[in-house]
N, C-alpha and C positions, 0 to 999 in steps of 0.2 A: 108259238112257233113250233115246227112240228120238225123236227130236223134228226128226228133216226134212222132216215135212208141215211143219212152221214155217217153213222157208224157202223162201222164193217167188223165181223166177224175180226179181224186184227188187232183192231181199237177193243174189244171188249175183254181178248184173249191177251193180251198183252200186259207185262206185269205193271203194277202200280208205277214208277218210277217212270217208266217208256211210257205212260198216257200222256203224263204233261208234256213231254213235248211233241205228242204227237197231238194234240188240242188246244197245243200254242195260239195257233192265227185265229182260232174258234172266242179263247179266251179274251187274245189282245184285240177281238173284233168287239166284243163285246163294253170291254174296260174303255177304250179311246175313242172306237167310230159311234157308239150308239149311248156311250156317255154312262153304263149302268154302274151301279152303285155294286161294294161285295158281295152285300145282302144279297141282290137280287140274282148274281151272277152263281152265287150256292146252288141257290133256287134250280136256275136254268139249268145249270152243271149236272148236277142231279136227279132234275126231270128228264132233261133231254139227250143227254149222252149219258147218265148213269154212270155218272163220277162224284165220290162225293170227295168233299174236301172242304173245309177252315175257311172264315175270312181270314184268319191270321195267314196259314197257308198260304192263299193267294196273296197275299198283301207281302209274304215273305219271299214266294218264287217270282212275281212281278221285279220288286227291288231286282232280284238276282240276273231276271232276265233286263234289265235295267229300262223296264217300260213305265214310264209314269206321263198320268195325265195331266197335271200339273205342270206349267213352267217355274223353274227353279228362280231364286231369286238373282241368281249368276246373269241366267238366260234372258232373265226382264231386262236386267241391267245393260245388258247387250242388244235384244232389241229398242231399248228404249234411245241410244244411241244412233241406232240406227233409224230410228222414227224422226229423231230432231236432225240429224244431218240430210234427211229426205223433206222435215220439212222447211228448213234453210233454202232448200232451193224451190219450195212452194209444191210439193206434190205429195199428193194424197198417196194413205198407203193402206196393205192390206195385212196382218200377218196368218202365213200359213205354218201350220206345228204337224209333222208326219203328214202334209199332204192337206189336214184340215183348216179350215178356216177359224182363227182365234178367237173368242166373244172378245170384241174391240171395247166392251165396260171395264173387263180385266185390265186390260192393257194399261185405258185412260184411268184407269183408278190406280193403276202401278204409278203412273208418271206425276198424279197428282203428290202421291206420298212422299214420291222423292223430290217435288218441289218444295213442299212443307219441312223437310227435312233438308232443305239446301236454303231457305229461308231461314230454318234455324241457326244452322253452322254460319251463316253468313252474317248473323244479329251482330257484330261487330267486327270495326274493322282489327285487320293482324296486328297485334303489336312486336308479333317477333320480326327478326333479320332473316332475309332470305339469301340463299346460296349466290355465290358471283357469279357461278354458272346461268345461274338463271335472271342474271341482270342483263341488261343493255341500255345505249343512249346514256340519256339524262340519268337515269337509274342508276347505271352502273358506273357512273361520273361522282355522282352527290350522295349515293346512300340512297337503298329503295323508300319511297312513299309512294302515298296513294294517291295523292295530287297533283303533289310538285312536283310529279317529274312529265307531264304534257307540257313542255314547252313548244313543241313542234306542231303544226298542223298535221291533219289527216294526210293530204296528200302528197306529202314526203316524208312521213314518220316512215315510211315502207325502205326505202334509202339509209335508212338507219342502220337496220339491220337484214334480216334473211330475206327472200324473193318470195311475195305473196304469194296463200293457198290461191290460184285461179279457180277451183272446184273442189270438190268434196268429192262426187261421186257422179260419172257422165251419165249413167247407165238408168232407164227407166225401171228395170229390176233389178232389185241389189240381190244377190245370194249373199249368207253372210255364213263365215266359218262355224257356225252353232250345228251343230247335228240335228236333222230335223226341222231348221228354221228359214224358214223364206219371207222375206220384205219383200212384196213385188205390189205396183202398182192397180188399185181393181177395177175388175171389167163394168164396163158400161150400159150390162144387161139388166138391171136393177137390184133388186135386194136379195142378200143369199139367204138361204133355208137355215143357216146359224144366225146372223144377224136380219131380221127382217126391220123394215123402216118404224122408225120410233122417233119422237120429239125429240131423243138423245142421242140420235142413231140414223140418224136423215139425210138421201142423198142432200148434194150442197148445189144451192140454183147458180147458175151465171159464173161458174167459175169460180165459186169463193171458198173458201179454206172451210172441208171438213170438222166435225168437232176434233176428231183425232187429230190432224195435222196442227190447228188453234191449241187444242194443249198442248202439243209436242212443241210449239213452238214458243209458248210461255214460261215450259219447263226449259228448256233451251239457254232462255233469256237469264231466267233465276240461278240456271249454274253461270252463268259468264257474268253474274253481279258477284257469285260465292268466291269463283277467281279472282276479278276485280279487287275487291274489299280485301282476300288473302295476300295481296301484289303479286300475284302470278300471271304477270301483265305476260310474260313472253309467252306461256301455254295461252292464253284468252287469245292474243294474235294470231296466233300458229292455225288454232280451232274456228277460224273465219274466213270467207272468202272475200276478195279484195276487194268490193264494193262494202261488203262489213267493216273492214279494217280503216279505212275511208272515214267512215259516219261515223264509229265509234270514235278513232283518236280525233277527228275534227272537232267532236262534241267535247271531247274531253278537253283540247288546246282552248278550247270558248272558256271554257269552265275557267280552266289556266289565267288565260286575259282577264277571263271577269275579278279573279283572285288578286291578282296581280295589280290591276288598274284601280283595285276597291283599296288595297292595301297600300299603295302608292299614294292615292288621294284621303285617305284615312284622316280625319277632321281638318280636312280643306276640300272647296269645290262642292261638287252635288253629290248631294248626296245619297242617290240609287243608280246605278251603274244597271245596266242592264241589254239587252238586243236593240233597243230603240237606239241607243247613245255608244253603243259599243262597236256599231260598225260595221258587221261583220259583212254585209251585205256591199257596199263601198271594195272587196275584194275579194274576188271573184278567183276563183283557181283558172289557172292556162294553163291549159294543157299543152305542154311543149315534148320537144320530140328527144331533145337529149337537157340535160343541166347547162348551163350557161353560170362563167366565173367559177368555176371550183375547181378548187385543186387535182390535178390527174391523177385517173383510181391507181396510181401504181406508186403514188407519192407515197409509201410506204415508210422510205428510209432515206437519208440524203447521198448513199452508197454510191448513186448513180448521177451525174452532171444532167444528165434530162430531168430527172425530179424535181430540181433546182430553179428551172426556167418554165417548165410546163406551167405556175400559175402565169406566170404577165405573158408566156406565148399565147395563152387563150383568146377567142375574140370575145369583144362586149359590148358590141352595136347591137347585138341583136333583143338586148334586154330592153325591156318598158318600164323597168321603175326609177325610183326617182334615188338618186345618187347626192348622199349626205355629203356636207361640207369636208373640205380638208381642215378646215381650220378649228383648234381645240379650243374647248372654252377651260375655267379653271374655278380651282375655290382657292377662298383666302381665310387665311385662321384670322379671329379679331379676339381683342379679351371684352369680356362683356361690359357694358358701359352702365351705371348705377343713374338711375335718376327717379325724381318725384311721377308718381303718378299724376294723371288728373281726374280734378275733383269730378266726384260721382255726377249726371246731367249732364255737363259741359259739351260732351261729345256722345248723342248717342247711338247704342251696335244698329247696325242694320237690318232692317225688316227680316223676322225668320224665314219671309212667303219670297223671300227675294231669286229673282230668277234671271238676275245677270250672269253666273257664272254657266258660261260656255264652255262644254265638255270638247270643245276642239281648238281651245284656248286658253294653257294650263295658269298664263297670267293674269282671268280673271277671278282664276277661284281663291277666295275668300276664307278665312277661317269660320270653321262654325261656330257659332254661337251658346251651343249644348255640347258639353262633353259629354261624348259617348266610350264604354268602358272595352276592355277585353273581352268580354263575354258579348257585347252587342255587333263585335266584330266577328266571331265566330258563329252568333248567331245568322249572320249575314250572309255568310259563305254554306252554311247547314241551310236555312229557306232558301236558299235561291237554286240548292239543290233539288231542293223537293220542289220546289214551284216550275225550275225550267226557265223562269223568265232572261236568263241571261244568254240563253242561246236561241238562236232562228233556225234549227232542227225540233219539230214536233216528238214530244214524247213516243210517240205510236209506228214511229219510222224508225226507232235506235232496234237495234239488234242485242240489247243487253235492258235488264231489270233496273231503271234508274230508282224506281221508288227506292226498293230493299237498297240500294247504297245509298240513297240518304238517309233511311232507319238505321242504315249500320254505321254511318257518320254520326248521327244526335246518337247513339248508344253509346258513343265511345266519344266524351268527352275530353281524355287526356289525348287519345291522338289527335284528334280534331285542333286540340290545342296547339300539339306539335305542326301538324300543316302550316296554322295559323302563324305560330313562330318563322317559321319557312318562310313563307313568303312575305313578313315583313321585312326579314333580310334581304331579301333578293331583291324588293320593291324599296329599300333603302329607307322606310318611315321611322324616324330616329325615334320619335316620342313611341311609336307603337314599343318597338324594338325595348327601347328602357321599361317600356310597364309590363309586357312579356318576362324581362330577365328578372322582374320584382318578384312575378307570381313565381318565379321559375324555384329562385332564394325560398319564398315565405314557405312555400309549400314541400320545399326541396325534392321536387321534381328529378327524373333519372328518364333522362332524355332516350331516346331509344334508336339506335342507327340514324340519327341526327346527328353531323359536323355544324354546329355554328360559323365558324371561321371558315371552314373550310369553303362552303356557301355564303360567305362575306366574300372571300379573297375569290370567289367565280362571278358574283356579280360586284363589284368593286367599281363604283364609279368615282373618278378624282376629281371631275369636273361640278359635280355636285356636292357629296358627301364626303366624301375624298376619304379620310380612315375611320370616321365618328362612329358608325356603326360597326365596325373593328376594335373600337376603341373601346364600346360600350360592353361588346362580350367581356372582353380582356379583364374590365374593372370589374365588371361584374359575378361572371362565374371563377369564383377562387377556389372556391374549397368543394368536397363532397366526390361526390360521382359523375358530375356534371361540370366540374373544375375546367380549365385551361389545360391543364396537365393531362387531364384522364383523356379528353377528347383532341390531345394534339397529333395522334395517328387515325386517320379514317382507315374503315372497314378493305381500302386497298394498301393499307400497309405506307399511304403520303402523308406527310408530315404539311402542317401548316404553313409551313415555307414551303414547299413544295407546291403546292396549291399558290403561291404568288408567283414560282417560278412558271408555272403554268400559266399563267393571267397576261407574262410578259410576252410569252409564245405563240398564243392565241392571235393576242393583239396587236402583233408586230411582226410578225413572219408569215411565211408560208409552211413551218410545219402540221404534217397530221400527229394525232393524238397517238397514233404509234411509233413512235418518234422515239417518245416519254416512257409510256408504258406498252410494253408488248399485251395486255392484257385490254387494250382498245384497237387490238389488229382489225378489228368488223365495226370500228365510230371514225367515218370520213368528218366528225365532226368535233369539236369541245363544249361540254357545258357550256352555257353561258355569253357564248359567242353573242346573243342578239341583245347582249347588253355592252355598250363601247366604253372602256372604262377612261376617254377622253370626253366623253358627253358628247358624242356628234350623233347618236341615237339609243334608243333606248328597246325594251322589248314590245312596247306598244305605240311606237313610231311609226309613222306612215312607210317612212322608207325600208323598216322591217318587215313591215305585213305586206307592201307590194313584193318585196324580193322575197317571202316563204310563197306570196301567188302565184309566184313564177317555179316553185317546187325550187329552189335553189336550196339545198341544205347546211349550206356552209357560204359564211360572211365572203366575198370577192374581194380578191387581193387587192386589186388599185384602190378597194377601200380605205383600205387601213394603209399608214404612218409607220416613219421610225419610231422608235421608243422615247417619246416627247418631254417633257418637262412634266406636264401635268400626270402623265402616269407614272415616270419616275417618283414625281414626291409620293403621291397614296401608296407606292409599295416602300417606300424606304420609312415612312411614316407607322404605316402596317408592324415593318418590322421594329422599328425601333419602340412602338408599343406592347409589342409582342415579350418582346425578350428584356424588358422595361426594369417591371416588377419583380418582386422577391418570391412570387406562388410563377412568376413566369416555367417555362420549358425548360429540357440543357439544349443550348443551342447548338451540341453539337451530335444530338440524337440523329442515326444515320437516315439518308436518306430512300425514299421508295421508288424516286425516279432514275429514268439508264438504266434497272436494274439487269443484269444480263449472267448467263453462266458459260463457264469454261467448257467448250464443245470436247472436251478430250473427254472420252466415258470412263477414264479411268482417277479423273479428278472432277469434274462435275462441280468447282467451287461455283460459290454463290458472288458474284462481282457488286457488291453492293458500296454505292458509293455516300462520300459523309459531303455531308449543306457544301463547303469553299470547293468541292470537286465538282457537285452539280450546278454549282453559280459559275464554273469553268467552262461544262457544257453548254450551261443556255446563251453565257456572252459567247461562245463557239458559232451555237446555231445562230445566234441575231445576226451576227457578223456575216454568213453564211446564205443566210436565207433571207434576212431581213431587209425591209423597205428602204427605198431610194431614200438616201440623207443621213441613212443612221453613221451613227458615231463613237454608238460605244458609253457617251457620257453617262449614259442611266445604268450604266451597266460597272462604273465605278465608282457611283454613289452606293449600289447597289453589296457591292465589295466592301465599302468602309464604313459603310453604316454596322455589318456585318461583322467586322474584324473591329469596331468600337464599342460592341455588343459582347465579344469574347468567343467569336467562330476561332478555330484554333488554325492556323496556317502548319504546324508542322505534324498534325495528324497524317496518318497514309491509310491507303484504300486500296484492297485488291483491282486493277483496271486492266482493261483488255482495250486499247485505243482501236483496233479490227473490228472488236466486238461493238462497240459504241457505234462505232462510221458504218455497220454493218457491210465491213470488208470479207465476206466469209469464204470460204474455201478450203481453210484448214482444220483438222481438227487436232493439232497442239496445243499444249499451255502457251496464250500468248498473254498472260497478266505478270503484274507486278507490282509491289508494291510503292506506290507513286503517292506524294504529296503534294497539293494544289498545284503551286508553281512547276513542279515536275512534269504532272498532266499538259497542262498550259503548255510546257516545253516543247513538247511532241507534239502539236497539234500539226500535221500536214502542211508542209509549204510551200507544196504544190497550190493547196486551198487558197492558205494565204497570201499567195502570191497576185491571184487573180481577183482581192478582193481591191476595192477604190480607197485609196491612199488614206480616206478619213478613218475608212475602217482600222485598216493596219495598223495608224498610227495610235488610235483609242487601245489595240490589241496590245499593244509594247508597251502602253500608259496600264494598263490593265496587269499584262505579265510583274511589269517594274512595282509597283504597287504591295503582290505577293512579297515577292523577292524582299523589300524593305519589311515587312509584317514579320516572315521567316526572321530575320536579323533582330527586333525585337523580340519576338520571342525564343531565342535561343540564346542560352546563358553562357556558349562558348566564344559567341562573337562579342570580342572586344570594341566599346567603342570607336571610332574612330575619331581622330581629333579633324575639325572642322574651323573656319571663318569666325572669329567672332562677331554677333551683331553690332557689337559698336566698333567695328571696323568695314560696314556698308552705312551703317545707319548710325543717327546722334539716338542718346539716351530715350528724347521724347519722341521721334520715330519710331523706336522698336518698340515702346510702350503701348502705342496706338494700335501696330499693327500686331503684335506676337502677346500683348497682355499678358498673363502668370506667367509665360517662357520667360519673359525678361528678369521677372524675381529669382528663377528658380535657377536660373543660367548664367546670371551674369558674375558668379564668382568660382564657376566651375567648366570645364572644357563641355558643348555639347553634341554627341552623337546618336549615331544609331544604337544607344544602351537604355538603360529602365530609369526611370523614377521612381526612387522608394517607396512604398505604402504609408511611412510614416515621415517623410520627408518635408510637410509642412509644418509638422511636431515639430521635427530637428528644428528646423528654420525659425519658429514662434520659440523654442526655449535654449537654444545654443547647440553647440558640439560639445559634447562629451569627451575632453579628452583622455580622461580613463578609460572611454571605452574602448573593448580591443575589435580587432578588426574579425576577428570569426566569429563575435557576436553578432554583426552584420550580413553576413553572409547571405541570406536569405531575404534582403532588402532587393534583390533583383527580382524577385518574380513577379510576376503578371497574377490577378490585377492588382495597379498601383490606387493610390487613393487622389480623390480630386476634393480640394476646397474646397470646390463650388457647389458642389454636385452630390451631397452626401450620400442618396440613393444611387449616384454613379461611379464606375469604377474607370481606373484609366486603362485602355491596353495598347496603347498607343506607346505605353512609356515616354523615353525621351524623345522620341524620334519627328521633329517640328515638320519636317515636310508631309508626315499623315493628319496631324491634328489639321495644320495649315489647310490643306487637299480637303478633309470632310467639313472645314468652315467655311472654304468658299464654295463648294459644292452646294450647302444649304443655302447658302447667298441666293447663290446662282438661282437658285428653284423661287425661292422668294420673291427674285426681282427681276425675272424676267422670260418673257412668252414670245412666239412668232406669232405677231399681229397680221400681217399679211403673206400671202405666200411665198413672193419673192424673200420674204426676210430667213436671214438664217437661222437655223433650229438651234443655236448656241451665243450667248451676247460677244461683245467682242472683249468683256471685262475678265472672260474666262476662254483663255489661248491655250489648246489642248496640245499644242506643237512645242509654245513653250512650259508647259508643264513636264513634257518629255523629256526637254534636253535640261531643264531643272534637276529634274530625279537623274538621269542619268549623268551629270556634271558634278552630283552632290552639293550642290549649288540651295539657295533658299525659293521658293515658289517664288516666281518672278510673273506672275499676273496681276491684270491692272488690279483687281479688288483686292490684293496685297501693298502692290508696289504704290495703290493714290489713297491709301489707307482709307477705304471706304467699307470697314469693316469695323465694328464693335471687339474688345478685346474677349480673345475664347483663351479655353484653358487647356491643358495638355491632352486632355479628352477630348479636344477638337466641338465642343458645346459650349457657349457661348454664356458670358458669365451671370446675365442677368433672365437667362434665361427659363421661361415656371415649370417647362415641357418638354426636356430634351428627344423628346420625340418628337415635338411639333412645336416647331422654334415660331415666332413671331416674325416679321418683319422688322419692326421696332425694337427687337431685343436683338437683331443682329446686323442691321445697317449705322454706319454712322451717319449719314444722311438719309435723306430720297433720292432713291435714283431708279425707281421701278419704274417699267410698265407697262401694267396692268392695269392701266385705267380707261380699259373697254369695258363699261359697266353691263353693256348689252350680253356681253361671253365670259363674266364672271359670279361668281355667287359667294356671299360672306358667310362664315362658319362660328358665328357666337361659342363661346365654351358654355355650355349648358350649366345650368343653377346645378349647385350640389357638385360638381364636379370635383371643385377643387377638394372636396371632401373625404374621395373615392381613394 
């Protein structure tokens, strides 16, 4: 190159400093457009403009002038970005650096690196907690996982939360913020003079994806498995456009079902579950123009009387699925029954090749004849990940790296396990459930943003399992890191009571989930909802999969019932196993629902209320929002199971009744400190006035209740003297009906005061008449002791019309169901009107199951005296006859006490 016309008399005369930049564009023509090396550009510097200078030199005033030919690894990182967001929406790309065209080898070997290095980070899944921020749905309901939380299909997971990416990027050329850097589509003149056509490097025939755009979009796939696997499900969502978001959660709800329905039938029925038997095909998404049946998006709060009616104003002709019974079915506790086997031949198992059982006939599957263990179940749910065969989406269509998530599943055996656990809960398979919490002990596992319970009491069904798999946590996880105790607050601060009051809410009203918690202000929906915990459907129910087909993302009110018999017991059952044991909770740990603050910015108190205040609010809302018929009666079993457990009635709780009813407009202190009954007191009666007589009157049964609890435990209220029993009743009357009252009463006045703790002492060994009376003193408190009951305490004290009220209450649940619709939701043995004017007469419970003594004798603890389970009473141990029923064998299911139990 001959280029010393270029240099003028200027350029030569001009001191050393003032050359470089005046042989800048010379230099940087040489360094970027013609690609030379320093060596060489010496050379030329040298010969041809008679400059000498360094490669160090150049290499030091280049940096300075900040020209380099090199993309920085920033800059890759950024275009590579923009390479897979271009090829997301299938177009080829070109990059240009200061104007030139990039070797596209560079590039694709950048993107390769960083696939190999997102493959590695992604080699297992996350076992930490992620932010609540970055929760939603399911997720942000249960504790994040990487499974369980697709309960929803594709096409209304969107519903759930924020309004889908419709696009990424419209424009056929991106400019992108990089200095120097252009993504722009390339021209169709053939191969440029930097990239010429190569086997590696070849235009693409017929329209089909460049090499560059095929790796961009592989590497693409390998980050949104890296997320995946991480649980940063809400950024993978976010970085999709809404036919991705589609395919991906669709794939993922398959996965869900296939989990679910394997775990369900889990050594019964067939046993490969898969696309052929699974369905998915059978329903079909409709596309509909707005939701049908769900609650009105403004149901925020029940602040407002339109909130209230907006579900049953809705129409629901226009829906096409199939609408489950009214009618509940139920379980019944049995004790288990001992008998001879038969002899070995007599009877033999059936063919292993047998191929009766009908996967759309859950009555003919059969136990399997091979026990298959924990590990062949996890194994199950890992192949069928890698295989695919459980979904009818082809591998080659997902928008996301399924391989790498199922390598980062099989690498990660303990979370894998945790899933596993998951969903045997939710799928209610009791025997899985017990061999999980064995391995859980042997191995003493530290569960990792897994609630057990908390995920029993959301999928909680009483028409099947009713508390067993409640039951089974409870006995099982006692001690360690994984206790009852350690895991009785989930990751949102609710308490496992909590989480039943929420089961009662779901399933029985019209409230939203921000109701409860303001931190579900963006979930039109609850956990769990597509499980009925009356058993009229289940999550893999026809009438479930038709109504998510319909993109409906929330159960429809005319569905659901008042708060029924059968789900009253499984939550009072729940609790009374709950708070049972000696490694039990304190059952008066405050609670995380209603929580609200004081709008004044100069107090800003935290309004946090305890269990008997938020059992205030949810009988409030039932009453309020709750389905045609309700009554309240679940809702004061729910109370005295509660206050016979040792919930304390005259605790107080900062409360703002404004703040609760989301009456807002002020910003004053309007809290105070209010006890159960107190709250109850003030509940609006404007409300209550316009609620239907049954309600009201469950409300005054419900208030009166506290108000007696309060008098027990308060050591200032003097008994009051009362009727004696054998002035209504003869001797052997009141024996029948009041059993220990009659011992413990008949030679002393009885009221609304305590039972001694050691008062069956007294009784078994005399009165002391040395003793003085202030060594006494301390015989009133709460809790008292019960004969019967030695793991139980009384807190009932003296006070007969509570033990009375939680003995027929269990009656009641035992012995009696609405068989058909016309029947009423309540027997006639148990008269809520006169229960009312009972309590408030100070009179004795005057219902039939008192007054025709068709009750077994109970003890001052209201449990019953022969009974093995005061948490889950027998039939037999608390009727004096039969008089159930429950003998619709077709809508009941018996509940054996499993071997080893009585053990636990």
């Amino acid at each position: 190159m001959d280029s010393t016309a270029e240099i003028s008399d200027d350029h030569l005369k001009a001191p050393y400093a003032e050359r470089w930049g005046l042989l800048k564009k010379v230099m940087a023509r040489l360094y970027i457009d013609e690609g030379r090396k320093l060596k060489e550009i010496v050379e030329i510097m040298k010969t041809e403009y008679r400059f000498y200078a360094s490669e160090g030199q150049y290499k030091r005033q280049f940096g300075l002038w900040n020209i380099k030919r090199a993309l920085t690894s920033k800059k890759k990182a950024r275009i590579s970005k923009v390479l897979e967001t271009r090829a997301q929406q299938g177009k080829s790309s070109v990059v240009l650096h200061n104007g030139r065209e990039v070797d596209n080898e560079k590039i694709r070997r950048h993107l390769k690196e960083e696939a190999r290095r997102d493959i590695f980070l992604s080699s297992t899944i996350n076992s930490g907690a992620v932010s609540i921020d970055d929760l939603f749905g399911h997720a942000l309901q249960c504790g994040n996982r990487v499974f369980m939380n697709w309960s929803m299909p594709g096409s209304i997971l969107r519903f759930l939360k924020s309004k889908a990416v419709e696009h990424i990027s419209p424009a056929a050329s991106a400019g992108t913020p990089m200095s120097g850097i252009i993504v722009t589509t390339p021209s169709t003149g053939g191969p440029s003079p930097r990239n010429p056509p190569s086997p590696g490097n070849a235009l693409s025939p017929n329209d089909a994806p460049s090499p560059m755009t095929t790796i961009a979009q592989k590497s693409l796939k390998i980050k949104r498995a890296h997320l995946f696997v991480q649980k940063h499900h809400k950024n993978l969502l976010q970085g999709m456009n809404l036919e991705e978001q589609v395919i991906t959660t669709e794939w993922m709800h398959q996965f869900w079902q296939f989990s679910f329905r394997t775990a369900r039938a889990w050594g019964r029925g067939p046993k490969v579950w898969d696309s052929s038997n699974l369905n998915f095909d059978k329903f079909p998404i409709q596309h509909t123009d707005s939701l049908h049946a769900t609650p009105n998006s403004n149901a925020a709060s029940p602040g407002h009387q339109s909130r209230r009616e907006s579900p049953r104003e809705n129409p629901q002709g226009a829906l096409t699925f199939h609408c489950p019974s009214d009618l509940c079915y139920w379980s019944i506790h049995i004790r288990s029954i001992n008998y001879d086997a038969i002899a070995d031949g007599a009877s033999p198992p059936p063919a292993e090749n047998s191929n009766l059982d009908d996967p759309e006939d859950e009555e003919t599957w059969k136990p399997w004849n091979t026990s298959k263990t924990i590990q062949n179940f996890m194994e199950s749910l890992a192949d069928n990940l890698e295989s695919n065969r459980f979904s009818n989406i082809e591998v080659r269509n997902l928008p996301i790296a399924s391989n790498q998530i199922a390598k980062a599943a099989k690498r990660s055996p303990e979370q894998l396990f945790e899933e596993a656990f998951g969903f045997s809960i939710m799928a209610r398979n009791l025997e899985l459930v017990y061999s999980m919490l064995g391995e859980i002990n042997r191995k003493r596992m530290t569960l990792h943003d897994l609630y057990p319970l908390h995920l029993a009491s959301t999928y909680l069904n009483g028409a099947r399992t009713c508390c067993e798999v409640f039951d089974a946590i409870v006995r099982k996880m006692t001690t360690g890191e994984s206790s009852v105790r350690k895991l009785y607050i989930n990751h949102l601060n609710h308490t496992v009571l909590d989480a039943l009051m929420i089961s009662i809410l779901k399933a029985h009203t019209s409230c939203t989930p921000v109701m409860v918690d303001e931190a579900f202000k963006n979930e039109p929906r609850f956990a769990g909802e597509e499980v009925d915990i009356c058993g009229r459907w289940d999550a893999d129910s026809n009438c479930i999969r038709h109504l998510q087909a319909t993109r409906c993302p929330t159960i429809p009110f005319t569905w659901k019932h008042m708060f029924c018999h059968t789900s009253v017991q499984a939550i009072v059952h729940c609790i009374g196993t709950l708070f049972g044991p000696h490694w039990c909770p304190d059952i008066n740990t405050p609670s995380g629902l209603y929580l609200k603050r004081c709008p004044n910015e100069t107090c800003g108190l935290r309004l946090q209320l305890l269990p008997l205040h938020t059992l205030v609010v949810t009988a409030f809302y039932l009453a309020w929002l709750g389905s045609e018929g309700e009554t309240l009666f679940g809702m004061l079993a729910c109370l005295l199971c509660l206050l016979g457990k040792g919930a304390n009635p005259l605790k107080t709780a900062d409360v703002s009744l404004e703040a609760l009813l989301d009456y807002g407009g002020t910003q004053e202190c309007t809290h105070s400190k209010l006890t159960p009954l107190e709250l109850a007191q003030r509940a609006p009666e404007d409300i209550i006035s316009r609620w239907p007589k049954e309600r009201q009157l469950g409300w005054r049964v419900f208030c009166k209740i506290l108000e007696l609890s309060q008098k027990v435990w308060d050591p200032q209220v003097k008994p009051q003297p009362e009727i004696l029993p054998e002035a209504r009743f003869s001797s052997g009357e009141f024996q029948i009906i009041y059993g220990d009252f009659f011992q413990y009463t008949s030679e002393q006045s009885f009221g609304n005061g305590h039972i001694p703790m050691d008062l069956e002492k007294e009784r078994l060994s005399g009165d002391n008449e040395n003793e003085s009376e202030d060594e006494n003193e301390d015989d009133d408190a709460l809790p008292a002791y019960c004969s019967h009951h030695e793991t139980d305490c009384n807190y009932f004290g003296q006070n007969r019309s509570l033990a009375t009220l939680w003995a027929a209450i269990q009656t009641e649940l035992l012995t009696y169901r609405r068989i058909a619709v016309r029947d009423p939701w309540i027997s006639e043995n148990f008269q809520m009107d006169s229960v009312l004017r009972s309590l408030e007469e100070g009179e004795d419970i005057s219902i039939a199951l008192v007054s025709k003594g068709m009750m077994k004798p109970f003890c001052p603890c209201g449990n019953f005296h022969g009974s093995f389970d005061t948490a889950c009473t027998y039939t037999e141990e608390a009727c004096a006859y039969y008089f159930s029923n429950l003998e619709d064998w077709n809508r009941s299911t018996f509940l054996d006490l499993l071997e080893g139990r009585e053990d636990l």
